[in-house]
Backbone as JSON, one array per atom type, in Angstrom:
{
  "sequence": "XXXXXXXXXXXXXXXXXXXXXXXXXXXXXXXXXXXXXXXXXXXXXXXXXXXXXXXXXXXXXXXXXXXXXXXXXXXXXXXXXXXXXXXXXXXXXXXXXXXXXXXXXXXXXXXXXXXXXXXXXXXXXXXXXXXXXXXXXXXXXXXXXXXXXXXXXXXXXXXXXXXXXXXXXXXXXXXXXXXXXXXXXXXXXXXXXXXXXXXXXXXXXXXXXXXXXXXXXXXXXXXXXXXXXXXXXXXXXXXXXXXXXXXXXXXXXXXXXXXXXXXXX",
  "N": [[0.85, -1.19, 0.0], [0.59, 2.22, -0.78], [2.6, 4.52, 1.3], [2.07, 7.07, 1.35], [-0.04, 7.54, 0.6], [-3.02, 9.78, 1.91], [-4.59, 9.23, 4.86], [-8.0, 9.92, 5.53], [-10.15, 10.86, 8.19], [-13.75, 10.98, 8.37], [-15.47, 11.3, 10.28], [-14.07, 12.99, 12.03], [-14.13, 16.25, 13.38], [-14.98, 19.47, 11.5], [-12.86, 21.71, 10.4], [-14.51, 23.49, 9.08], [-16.38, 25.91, 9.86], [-14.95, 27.33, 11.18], [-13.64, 30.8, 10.96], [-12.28, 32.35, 8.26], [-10.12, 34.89, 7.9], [-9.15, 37.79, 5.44], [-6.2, 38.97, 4.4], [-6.26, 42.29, 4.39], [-4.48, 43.99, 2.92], [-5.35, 42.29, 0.2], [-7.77, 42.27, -0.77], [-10.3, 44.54, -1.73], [-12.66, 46.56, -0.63], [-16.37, 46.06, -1.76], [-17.06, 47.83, -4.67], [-19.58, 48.12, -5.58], [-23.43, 47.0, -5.78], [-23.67, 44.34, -3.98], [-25.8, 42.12, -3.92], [-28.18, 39.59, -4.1], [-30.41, 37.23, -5.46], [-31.98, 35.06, -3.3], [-34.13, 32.44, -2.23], [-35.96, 32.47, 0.02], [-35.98, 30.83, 3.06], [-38.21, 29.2, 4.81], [-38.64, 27.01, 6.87], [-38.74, 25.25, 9.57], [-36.07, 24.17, 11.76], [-34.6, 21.46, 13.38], [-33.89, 20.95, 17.07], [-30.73, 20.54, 17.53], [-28.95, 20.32, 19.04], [-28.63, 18.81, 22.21], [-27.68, 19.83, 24.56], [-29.25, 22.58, 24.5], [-31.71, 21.66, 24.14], [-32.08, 21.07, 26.97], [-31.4, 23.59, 28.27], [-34.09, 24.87, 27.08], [-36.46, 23.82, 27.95], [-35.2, 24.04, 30.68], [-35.45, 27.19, 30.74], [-38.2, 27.95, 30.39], [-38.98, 26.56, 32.97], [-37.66, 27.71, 34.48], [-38.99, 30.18, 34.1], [-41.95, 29.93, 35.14], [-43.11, 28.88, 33.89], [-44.94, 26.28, 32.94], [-46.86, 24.55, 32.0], [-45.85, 25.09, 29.4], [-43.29, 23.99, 29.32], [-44.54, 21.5, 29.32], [-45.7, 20.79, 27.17], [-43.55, 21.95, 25.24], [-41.92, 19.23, 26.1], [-43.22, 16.71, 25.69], [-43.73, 17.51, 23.26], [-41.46, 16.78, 21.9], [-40.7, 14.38, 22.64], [-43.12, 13.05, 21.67], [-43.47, 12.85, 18.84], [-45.61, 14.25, 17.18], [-47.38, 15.68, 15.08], [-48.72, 19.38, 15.38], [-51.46, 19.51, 15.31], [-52.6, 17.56, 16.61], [-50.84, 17.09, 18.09], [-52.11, 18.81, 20.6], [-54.98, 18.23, 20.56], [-54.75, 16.26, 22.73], [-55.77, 15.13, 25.87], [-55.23, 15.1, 29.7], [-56.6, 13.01, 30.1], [-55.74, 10.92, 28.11], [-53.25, 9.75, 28.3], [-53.39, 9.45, 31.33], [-54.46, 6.54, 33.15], [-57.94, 6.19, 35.3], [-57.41, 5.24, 37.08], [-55.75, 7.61, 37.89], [-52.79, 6.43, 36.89], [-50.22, 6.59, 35.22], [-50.03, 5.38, 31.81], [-48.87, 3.33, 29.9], [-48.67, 3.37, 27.23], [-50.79, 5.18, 24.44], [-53.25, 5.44, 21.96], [-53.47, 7.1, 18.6], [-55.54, 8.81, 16.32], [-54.62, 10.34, 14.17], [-55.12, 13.18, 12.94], [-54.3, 14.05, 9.71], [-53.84, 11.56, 8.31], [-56.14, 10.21, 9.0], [-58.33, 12.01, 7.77], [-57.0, 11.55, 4.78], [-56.4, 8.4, 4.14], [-57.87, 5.58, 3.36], [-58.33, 3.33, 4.55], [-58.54, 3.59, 7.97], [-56.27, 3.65, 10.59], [-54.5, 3.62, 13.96], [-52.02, 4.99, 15.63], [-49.51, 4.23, 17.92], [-49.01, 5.8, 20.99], [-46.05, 5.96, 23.05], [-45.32, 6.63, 26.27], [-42.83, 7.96, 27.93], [-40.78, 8.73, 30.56], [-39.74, 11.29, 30.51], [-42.31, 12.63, 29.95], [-43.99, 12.0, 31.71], [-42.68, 13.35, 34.11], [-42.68, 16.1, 33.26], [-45.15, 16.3, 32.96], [-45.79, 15.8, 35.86], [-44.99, 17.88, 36.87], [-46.12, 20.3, 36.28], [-48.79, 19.44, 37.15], [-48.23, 19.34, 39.67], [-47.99, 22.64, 40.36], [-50.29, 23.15, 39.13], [-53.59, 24.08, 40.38], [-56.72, 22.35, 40.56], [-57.02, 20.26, 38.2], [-58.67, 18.44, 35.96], [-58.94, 14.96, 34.8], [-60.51, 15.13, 32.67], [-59.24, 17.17, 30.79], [-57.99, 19.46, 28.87], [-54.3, 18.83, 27.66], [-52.97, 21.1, 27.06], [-53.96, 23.44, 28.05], [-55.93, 26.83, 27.45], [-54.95, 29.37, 29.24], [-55.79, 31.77, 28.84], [-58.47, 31.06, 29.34], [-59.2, 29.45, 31.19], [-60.03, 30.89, 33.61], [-63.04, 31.38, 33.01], [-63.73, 29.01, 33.28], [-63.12, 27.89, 30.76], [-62.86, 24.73, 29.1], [-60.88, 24.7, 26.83], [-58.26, 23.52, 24.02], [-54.97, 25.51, 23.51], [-54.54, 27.89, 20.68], [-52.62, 26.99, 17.71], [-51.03, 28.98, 16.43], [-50.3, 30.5, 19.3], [-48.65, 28.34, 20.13], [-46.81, 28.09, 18.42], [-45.9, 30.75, 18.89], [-45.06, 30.68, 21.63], [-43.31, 28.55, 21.58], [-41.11, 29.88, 19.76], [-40.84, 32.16, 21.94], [-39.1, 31.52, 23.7], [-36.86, 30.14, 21.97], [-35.89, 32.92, 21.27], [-35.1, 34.27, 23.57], [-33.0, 32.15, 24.47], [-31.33, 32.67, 22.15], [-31.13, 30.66, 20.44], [-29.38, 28.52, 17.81], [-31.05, 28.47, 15.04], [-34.17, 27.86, 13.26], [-37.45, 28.08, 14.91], [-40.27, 26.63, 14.8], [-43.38, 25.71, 15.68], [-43.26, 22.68, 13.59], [-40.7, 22.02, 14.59], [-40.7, 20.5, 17.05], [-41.42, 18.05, 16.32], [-39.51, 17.45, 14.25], [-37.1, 17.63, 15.87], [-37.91, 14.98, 17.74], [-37.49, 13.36, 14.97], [-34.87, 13.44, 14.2], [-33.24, 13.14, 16.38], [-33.42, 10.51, 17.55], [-32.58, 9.26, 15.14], [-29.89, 10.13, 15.84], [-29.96, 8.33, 18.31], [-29.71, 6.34, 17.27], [-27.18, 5.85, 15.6], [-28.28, 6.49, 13.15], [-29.16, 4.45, 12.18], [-30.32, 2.08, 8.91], [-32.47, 0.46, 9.67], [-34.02, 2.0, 11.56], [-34.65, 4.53, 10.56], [-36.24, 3.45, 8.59], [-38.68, 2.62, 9.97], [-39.03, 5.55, 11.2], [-40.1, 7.01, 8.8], [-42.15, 5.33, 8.48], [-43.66, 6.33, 10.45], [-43.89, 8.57, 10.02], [-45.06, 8.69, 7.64], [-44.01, 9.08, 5.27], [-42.93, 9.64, 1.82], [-40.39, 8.16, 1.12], [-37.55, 7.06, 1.88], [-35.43, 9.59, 1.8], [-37.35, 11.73, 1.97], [-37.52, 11.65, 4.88], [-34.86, 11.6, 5.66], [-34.49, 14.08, 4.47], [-36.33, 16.01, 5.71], [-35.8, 16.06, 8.73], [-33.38, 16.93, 8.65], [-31.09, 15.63, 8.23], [-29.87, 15.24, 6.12], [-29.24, 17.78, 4.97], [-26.76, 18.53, 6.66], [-25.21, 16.36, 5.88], [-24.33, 17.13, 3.66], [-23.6, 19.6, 3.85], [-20.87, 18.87, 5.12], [-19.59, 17.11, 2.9], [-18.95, 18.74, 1.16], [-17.3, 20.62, 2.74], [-14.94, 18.58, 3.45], [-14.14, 18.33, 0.94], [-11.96, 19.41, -0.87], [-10.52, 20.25, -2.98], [-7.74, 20.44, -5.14], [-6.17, 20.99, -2.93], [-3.14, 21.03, -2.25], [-2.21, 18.1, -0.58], [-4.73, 17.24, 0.8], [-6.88, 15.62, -0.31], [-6.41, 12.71, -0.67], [-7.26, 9.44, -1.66], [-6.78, 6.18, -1.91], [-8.44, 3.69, -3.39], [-10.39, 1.07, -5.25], [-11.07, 0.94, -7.74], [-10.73, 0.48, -10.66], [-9.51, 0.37, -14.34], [-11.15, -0.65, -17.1], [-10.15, -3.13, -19.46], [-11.59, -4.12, -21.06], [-13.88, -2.65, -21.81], [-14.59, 0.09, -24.4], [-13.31, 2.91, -25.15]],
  "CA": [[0.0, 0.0, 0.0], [1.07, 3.17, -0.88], [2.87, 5.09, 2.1], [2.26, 8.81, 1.26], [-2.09, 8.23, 0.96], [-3.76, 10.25, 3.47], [-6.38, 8.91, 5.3], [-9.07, 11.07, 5.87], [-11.39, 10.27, 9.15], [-14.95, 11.4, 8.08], [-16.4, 11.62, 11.37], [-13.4, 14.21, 12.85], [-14.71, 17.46, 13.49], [-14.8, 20.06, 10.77], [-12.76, 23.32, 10.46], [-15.64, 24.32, 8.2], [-17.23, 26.46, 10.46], [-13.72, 28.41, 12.02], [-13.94, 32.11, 10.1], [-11.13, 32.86, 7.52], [-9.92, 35.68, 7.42], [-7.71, 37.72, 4.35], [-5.36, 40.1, 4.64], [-7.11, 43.77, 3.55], [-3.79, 44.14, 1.19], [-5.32, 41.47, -0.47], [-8.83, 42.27, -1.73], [-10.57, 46.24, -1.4], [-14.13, 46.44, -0.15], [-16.76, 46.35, -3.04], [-17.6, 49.18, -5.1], [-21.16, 48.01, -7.02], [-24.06, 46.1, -5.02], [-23.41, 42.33, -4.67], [-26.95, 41.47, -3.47], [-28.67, 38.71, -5.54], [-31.56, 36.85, -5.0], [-31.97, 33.68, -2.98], [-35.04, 32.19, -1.94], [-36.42, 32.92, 1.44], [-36.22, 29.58, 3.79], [-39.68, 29.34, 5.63], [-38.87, 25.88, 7.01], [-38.29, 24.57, 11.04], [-34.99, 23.07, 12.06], [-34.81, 20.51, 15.05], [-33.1, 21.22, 17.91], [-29.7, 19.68, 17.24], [-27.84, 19.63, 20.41], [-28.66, 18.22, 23.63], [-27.73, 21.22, 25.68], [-29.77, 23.59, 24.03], [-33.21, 21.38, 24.65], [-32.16, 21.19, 28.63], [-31.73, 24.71, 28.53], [-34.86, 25.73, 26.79], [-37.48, 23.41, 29.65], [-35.36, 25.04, 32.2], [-35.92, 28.62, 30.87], [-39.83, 27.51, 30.52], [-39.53, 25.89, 34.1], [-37.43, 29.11, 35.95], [-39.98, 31.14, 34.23], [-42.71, 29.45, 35.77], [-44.24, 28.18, 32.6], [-44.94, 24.77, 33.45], [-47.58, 24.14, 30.65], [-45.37, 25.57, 27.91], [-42.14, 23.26, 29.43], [-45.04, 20.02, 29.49], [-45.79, 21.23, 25.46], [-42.19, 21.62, 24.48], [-41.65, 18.03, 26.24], [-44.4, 15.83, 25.13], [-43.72, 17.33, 21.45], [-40.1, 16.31, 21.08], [-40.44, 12.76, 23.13], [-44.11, 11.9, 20.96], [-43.55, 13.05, 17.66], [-46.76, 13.88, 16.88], [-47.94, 17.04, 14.71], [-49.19, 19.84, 16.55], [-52.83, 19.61, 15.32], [-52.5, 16.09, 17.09], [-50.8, 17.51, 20.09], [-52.99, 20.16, 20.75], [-55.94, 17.63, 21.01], [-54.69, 15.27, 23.97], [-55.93, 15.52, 27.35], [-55.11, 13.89, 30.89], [-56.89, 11.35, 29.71], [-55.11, 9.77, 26.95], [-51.48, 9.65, 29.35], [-53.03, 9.04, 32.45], [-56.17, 5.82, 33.08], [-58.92, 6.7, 35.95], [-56.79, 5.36, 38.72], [-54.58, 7.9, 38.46], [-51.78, 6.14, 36.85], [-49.78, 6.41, 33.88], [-50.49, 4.28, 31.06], [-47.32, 2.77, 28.82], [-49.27, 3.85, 25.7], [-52.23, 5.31, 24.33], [-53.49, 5.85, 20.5], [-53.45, 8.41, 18.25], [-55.87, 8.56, 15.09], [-53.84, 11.71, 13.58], [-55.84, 14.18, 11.93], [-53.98, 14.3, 8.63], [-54.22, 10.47, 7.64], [-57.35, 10.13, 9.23], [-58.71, 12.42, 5.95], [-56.34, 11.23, 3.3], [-56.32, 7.32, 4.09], [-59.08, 5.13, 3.19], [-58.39, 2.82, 6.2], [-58.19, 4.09, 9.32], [-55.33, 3.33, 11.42], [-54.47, 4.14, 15.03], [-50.44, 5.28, 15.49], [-49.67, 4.27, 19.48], [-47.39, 6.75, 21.48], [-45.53, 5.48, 24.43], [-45.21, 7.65, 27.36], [-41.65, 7.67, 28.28], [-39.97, 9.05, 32.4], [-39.37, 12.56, 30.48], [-42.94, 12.96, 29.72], [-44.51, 11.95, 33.16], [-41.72, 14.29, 34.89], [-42.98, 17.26, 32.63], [-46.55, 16.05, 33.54], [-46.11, 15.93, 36.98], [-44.19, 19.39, 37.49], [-47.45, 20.66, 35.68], [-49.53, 19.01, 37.91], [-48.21, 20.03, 40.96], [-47.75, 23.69, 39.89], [-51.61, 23.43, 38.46], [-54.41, 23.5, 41.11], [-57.86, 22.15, 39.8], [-56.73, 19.62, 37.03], [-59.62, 17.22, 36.05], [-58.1, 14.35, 33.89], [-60.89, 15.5, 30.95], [-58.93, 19.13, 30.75], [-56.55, 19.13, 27.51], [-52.94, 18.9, 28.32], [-52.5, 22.34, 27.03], [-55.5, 24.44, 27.86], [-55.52, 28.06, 27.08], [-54.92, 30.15, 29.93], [-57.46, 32.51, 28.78], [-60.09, 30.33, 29.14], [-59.12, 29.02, 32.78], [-60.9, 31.8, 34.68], [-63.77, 31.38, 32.61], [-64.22, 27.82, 33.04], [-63.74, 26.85, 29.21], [-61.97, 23.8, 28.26], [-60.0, 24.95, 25.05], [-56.77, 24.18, 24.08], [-54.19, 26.55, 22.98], [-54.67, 27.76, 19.51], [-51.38, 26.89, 16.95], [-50.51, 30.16, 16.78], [-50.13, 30.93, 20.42], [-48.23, 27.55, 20.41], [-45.74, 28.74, 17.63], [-45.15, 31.77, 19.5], [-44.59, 29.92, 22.95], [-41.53, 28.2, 20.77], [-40.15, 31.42, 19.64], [-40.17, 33.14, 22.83], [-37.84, 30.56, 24.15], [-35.82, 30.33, 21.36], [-35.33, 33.96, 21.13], [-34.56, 34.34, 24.45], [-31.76, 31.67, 24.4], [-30.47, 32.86, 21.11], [-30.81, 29.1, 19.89], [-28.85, 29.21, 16.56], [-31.77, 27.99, 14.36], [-35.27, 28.34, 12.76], [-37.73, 27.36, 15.82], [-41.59, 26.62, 14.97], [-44.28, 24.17, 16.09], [-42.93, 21.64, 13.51], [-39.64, 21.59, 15.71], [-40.96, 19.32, 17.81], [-41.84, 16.9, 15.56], [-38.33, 17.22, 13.19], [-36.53, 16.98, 16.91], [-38.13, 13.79, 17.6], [-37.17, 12.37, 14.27], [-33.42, 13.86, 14.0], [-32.22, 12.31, 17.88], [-34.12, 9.17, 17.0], [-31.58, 9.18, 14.05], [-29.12, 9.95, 16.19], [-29.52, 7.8, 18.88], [-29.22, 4.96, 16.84], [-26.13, 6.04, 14.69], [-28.17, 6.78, 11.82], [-29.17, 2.58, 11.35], [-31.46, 2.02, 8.45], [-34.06, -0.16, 10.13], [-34.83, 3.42, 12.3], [-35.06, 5.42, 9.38], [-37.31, 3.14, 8.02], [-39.68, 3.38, 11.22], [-39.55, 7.18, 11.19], [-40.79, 7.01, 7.45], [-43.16, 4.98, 8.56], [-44.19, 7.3, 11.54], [-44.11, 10.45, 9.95], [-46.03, 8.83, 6.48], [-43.21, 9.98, 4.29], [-43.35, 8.26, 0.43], [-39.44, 7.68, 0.96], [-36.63, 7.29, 3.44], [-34.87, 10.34, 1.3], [-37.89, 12.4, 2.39], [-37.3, 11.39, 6.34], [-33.88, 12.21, 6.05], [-34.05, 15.99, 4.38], [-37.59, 16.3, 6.78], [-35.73, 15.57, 9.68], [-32.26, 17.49, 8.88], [-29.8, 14.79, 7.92], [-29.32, 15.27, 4.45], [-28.24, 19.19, 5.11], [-25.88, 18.37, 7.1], [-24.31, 15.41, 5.24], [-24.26, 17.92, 2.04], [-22.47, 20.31, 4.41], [-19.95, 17.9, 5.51], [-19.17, 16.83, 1.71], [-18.17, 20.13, 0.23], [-16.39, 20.93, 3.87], [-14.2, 17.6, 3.17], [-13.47, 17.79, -0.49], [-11.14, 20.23, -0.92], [-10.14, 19.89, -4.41], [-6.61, 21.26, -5.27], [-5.59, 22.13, -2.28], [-2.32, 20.12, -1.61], [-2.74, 16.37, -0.41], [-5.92, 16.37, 1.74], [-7.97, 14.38, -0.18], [-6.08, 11.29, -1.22], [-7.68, 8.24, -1.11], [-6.9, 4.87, -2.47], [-9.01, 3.22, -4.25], [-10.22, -0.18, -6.34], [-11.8, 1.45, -9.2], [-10.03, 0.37, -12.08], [-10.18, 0.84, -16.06], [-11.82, -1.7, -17.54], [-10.02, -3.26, -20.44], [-12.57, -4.41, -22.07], [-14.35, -1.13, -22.15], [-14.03, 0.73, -25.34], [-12.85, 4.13, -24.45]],
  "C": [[0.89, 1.24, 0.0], [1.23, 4.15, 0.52], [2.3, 6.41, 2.23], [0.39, 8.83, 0.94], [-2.21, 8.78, 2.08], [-4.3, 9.8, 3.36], [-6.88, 9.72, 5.86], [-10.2, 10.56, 6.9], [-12.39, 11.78, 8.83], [-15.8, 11.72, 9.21], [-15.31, 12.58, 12.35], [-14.13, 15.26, 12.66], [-14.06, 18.3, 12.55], [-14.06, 21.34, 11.23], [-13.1, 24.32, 9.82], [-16.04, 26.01, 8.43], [-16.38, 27.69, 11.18], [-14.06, 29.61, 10.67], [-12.39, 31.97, 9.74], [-10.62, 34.25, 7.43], [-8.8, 36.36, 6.7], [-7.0, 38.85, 5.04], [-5.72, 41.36, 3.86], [-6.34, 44.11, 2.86], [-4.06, 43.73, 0.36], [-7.0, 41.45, -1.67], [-9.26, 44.09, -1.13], [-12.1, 45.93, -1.24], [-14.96, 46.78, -1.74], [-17.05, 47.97, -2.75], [-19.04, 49.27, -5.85], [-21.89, 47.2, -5.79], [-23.43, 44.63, -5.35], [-24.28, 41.81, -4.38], [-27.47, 40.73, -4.59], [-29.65, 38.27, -4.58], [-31.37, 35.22, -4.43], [-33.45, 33.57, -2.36], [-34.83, 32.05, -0.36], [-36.68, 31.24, 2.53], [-37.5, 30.04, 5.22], [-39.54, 28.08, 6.63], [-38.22, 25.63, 8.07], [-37.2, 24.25, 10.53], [-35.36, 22.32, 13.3], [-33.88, 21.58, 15.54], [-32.61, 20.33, 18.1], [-28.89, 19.28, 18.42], [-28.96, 19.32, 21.8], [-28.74, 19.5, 24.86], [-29.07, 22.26, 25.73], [-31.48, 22.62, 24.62], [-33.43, 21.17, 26.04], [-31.8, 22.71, 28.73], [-33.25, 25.81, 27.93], [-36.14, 24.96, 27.57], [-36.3, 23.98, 30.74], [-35.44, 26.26, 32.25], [-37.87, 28.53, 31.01], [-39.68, 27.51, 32.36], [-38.95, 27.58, 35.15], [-38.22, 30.3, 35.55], [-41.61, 31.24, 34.84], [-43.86, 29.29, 34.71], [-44.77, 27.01, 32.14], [-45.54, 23.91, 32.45], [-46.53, 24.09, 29.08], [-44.02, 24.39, 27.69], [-43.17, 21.31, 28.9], [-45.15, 19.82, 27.22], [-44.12, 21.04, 24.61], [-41.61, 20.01, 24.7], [-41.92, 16.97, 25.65], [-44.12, 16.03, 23.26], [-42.56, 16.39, 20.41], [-39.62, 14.73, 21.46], [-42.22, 12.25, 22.15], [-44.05, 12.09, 19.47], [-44.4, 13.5, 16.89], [-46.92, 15.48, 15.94], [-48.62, 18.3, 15.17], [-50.78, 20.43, 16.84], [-52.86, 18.74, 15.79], [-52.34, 16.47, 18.49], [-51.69, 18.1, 20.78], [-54.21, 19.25, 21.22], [-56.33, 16.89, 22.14], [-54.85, 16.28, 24.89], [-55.34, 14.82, 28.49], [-55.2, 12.83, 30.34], [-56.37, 10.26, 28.91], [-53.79, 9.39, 27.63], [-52.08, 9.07, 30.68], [-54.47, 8.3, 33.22], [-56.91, 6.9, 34.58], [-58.54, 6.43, 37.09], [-55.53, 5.86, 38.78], [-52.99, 7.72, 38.17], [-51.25, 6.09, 35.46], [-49.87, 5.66, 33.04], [-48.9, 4.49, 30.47], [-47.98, 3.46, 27.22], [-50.47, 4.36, 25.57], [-52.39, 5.74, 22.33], [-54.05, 6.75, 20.06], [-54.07, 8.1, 16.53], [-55.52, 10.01, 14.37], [-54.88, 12.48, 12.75], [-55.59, 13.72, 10.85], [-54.48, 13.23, 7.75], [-55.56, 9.99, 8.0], [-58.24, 10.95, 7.7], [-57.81, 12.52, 5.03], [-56.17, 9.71, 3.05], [-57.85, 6.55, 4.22], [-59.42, 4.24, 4.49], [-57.75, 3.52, 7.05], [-57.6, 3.47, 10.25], [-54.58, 4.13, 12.56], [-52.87, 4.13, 15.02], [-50.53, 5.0, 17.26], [-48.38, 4.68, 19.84], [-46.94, 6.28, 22.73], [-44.84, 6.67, 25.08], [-43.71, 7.28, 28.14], [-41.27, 8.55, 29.81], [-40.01, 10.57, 32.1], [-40.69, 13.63, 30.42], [-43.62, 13.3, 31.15], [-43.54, 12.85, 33.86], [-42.2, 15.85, 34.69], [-44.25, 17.16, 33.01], [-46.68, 16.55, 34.76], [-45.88, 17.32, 37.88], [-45.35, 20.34, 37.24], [-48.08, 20.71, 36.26], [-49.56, 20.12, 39.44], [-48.11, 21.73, 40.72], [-49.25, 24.08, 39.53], [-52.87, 23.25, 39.51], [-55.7, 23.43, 40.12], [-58.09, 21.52, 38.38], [-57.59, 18.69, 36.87], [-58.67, 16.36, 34.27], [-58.95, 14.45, 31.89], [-60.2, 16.62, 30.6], [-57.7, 18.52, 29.6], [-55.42, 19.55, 28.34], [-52.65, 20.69, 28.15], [-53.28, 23.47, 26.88], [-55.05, 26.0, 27.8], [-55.67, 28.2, 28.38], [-55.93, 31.18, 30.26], [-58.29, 32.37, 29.49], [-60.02, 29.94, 30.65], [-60.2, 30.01, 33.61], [-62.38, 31.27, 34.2], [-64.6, 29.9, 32.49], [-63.98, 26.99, 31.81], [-62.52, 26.44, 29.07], [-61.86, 23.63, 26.96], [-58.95, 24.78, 24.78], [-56.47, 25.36, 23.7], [-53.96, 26.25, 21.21], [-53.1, 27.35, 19.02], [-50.49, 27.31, 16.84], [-49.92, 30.36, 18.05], [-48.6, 29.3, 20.58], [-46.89, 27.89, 19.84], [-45.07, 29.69, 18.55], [-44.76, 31.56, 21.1], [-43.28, 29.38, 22.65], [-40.46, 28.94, 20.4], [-40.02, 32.14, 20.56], [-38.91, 32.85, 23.32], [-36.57, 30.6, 23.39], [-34.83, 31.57, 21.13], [-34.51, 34.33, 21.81], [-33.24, 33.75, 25.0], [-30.77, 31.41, 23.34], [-29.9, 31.59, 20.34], [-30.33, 29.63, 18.15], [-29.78, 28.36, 15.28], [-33.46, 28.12, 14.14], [-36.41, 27.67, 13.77], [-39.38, 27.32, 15.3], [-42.18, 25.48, 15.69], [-43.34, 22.68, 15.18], [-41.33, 21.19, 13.83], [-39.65, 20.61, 16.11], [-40.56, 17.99, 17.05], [-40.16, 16.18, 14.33], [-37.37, 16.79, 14.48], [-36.89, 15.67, 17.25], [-37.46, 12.74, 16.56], [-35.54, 12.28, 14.38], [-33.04, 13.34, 15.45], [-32.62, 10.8, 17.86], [-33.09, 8.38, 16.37], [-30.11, 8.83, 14.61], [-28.89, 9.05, 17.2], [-29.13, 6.46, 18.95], [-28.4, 4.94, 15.62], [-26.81, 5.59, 13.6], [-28.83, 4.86, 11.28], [-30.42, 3.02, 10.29], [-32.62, 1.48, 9.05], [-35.04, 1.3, 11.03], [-35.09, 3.97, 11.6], [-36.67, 4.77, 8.57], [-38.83, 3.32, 8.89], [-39.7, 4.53, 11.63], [-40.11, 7.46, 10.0], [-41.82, 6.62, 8.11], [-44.63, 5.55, 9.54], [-44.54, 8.19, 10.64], [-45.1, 10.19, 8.33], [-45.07, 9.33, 5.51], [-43.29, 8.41, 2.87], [-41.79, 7.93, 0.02], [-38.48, 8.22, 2.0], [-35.63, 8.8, 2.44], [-35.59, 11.88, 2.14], [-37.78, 12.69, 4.15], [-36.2, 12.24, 6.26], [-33.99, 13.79, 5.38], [-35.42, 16.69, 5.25], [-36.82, 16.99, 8.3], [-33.81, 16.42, 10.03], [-30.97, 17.36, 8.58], [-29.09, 15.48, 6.79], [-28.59, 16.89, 4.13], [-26.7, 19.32, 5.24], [-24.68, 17.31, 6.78], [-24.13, 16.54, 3.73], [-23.01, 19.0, 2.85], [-20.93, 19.9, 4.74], [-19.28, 17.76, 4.03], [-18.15, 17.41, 1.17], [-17.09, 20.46, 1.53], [-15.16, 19.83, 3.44], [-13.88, 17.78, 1.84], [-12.37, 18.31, -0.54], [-10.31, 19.79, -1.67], [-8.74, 20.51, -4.72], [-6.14, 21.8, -4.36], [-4.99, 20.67, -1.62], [-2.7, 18.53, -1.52], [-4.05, 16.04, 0.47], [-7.14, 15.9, 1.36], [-7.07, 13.84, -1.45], [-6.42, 9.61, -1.0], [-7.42, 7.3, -2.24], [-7.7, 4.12, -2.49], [-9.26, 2.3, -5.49], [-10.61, -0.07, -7.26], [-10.32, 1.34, -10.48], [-10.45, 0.34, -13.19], [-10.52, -0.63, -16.17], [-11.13, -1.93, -18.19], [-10.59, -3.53, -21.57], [-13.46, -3.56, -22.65], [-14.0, -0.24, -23.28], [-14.24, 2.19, -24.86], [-13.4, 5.72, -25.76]]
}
């Protein structure tokens, strides 16, 4: 084997992301506009790190927003859409004595009117959910287990069991985010792209998970999961970061690709 290949480890950390900077002998500030047109990105990211989603339930929780921390919880441990979320009450998380259930089913809005059979999706209630529940709880006097998980506030004085419109839900996500200067695009379908993207990650990416988040989220290909969900950005980013075409030896790789002879050229 040839001594002088580099090997290139693909999973080291990039120095993509470090700032370059030239030497001002070297170029002069423009003199003409350079603005051009790019299309306007409208579209959620997850929340990629770890840190960042334990610091945005404990700005919820030290602000004493207990509902908004049970909402941000429940969205990114059930996956669910947030015309879906929005609908559960007590009741579907927690039976009549009081006690947590392991699961409960979910006939989703969306495929409910676009699928001819009707099929129930079942969400399992995981330690992070009941924790976010219970901080709720205790924090909430006068909780009857028919009351939606995320009732408007409004409406509390007034007696009326309503959730919280979409809107109000959106902007419950963005206060947070704003506030902890998260470095990314935060809406309702957050939740739901967080769920899939740590999913991803917490099982290094295997296909058989990918294929059961397709199958969750209804997507008409695991291509769609992964650029849904965040992957495929970030492996495109990675690519062009690693190539680095002409510049010296750092990308040499050996390789069994050989000419064909038989191949007419």
């Amino acid at each position: 084997m040839d001594s002088n290949i580099l090997r290139i480890d693909f999973n080291a950390p990039s120095d993509a992301a470090k700032p370059i900077y030239l030497d001002p002998a070297l170029l002069s500030p423009a003199t003409e506009d350079t603005s051009y047109e790019v299309a306007v990105n409208h579209a959620s990211d997850p929340i990629k790190s770890l840190k960042d989603i334990e610091r945005v339930s404990q700005w919820y929780i030290e602000n004493g927003r207990y509902r908004d921390n049970m909402l941000f919880i429940l969205g990114i441990n059930f996956g669910l859409r947030i015309s879906d979320l929005l609908t559960l009450r007590f009741s579907h998380l927690i039976d009549d004595n009081l006690k947590f259930k392991k699961t409960f089913p979910v006939l989703e809005i969306k495929t409910k009117n676009t699928r001819k059979t009707k099929k129930n999706r079942y969400v399992t209630i995981n330690k992070a959910v009941m924790d976010a529940v219970t901080l709720y709880l205790e924090h909430t006097p006068n909780v009857c287990l028919s009351d939606y998980l995320f009732r408007s506030l409004s409406n509390r004085g007034s007696n009326i069991n309503k959730p919280i419109h979409r809107v109000n839900a959106d902007r419950v996500l963005r206060e947070a985010a704003e506030a902890l200067h998260l470095d990314c695009h935060v809406a309702t379908h957050t939740l739901r792209k967080t769920f899939g993207y740590h999913q991803m990650r917490m099982a290094n990416n295997d296909p058989r998970k990918l294929m059961l988040l397709q199958k969750i989220y209804g997507h008409s290909s695991p291509t769609m999961t992964l650029a849904y969900i965040g992957i495929t950005s970030e492996e495109i980013e990675d690519a062009y970061a690693h190539l680095n075409l002409g510049y010296g030896d750092h990308y040499l790789i050996d390789s069994d690709l050989v000419e064909d002879a038989t191949v007419a050229s």
